[in-house]
C-alpha positions as CSV (number, residue, x, y, z in Angstrom):
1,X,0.0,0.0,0.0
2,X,1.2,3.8,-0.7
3,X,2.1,6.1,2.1
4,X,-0.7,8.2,1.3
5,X,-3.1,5.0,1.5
6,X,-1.8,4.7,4.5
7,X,-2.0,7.9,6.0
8,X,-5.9,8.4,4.4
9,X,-6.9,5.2,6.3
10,X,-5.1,6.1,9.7
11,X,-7.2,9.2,8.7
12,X,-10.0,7.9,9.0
13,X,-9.7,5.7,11.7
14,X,-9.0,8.6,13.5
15,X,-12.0,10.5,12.2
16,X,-14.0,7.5,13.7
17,X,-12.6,7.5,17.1
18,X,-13.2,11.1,17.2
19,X,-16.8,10.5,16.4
20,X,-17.2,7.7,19.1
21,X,-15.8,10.0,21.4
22,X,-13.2,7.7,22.1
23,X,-10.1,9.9,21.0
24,X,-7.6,11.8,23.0
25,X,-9.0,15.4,22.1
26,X,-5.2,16.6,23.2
27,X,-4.9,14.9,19.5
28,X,-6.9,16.5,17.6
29,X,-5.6,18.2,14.2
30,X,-8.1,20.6,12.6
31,X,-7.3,22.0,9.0
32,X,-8.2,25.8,8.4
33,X,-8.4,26.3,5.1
34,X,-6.0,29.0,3.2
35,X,-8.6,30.9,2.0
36,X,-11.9,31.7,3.3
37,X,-14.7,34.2,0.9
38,X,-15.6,36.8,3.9
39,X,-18.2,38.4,1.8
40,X,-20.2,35.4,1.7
41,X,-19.7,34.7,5.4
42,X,-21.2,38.1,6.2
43,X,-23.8,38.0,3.9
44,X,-25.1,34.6,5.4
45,X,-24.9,36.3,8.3
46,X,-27.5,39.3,7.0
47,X,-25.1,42.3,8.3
48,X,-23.7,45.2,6.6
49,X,-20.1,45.4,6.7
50,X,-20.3,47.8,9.8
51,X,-22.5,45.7,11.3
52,X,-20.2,42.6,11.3
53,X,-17.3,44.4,12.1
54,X,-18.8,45.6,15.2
55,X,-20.3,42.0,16.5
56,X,-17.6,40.3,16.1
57,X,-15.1,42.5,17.1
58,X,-13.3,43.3,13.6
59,X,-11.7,46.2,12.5
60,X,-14.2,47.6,9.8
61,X,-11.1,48.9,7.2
62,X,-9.4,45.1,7.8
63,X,-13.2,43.6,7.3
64,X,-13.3,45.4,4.1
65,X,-9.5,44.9,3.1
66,X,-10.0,41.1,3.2
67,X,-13.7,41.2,1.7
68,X,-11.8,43.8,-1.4
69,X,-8.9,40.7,-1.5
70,X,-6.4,43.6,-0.5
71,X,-5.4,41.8,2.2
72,X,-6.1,37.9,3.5
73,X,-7.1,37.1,7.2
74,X,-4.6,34.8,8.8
75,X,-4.6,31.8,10.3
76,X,-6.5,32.8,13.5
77,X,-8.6,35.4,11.9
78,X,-9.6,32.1,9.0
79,X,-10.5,30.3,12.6
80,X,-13.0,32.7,13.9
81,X,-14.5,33.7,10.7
82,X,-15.3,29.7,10.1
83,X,-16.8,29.4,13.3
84,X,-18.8,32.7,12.7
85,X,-20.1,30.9,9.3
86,X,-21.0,28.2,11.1
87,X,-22.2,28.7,14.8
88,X,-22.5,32.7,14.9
89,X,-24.8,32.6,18.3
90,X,-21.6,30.6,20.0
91,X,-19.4,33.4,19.2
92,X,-21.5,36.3,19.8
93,X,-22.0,34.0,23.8
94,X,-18.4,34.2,23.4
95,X,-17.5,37.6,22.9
96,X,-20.3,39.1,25.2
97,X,-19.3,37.2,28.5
């Protein structure tokens, strides 16, 4: 078998401890993608660019810079705005505590 076959079915065995719940979660590997489309995330979210900014705690000229592909959010910044696309009410919990 190739080393990719390999690694793909260590992969997934992986992926099904995780989903049993039976994996060490100090093992964990998540993959954030390189690029994210910020526009769309925002308009899923049904804000205006000031409003997004301000809820989630952006800079509005850096919300714009990545949404005009001037600039590119970073790793971190790819993190949040993911978990914004996806589960917006845990980060607004998050960021109003």
């Amino acid at each position: 078998m190739s080393k990719l076959g390999k690694r793909l079915i260590a992969s997934a065995k992986e992926a099904r401890r995780i989903a049993q719940g039976r994996a060490d979660p100090a093992t964990y590997r998540v993959h954030v993608p390189a690029r994210v489309d910020v526009a769309s995330i925002r308009k899923r979210a049904g804000l205006s660019q000031n409003a997004f900014a301000a809820k989630f705690g952006i800079a509005p000229a850096t919300l714009k810079d990545w949404e005009q592909h001037r600039r590119e959010p970073e790793g971190p910044a790819r993190a949040l705005l993911l978990i914004i696309d996806k589960e917006p009410e845990a980060v607004t919990r998050a960021l109003s505590s």
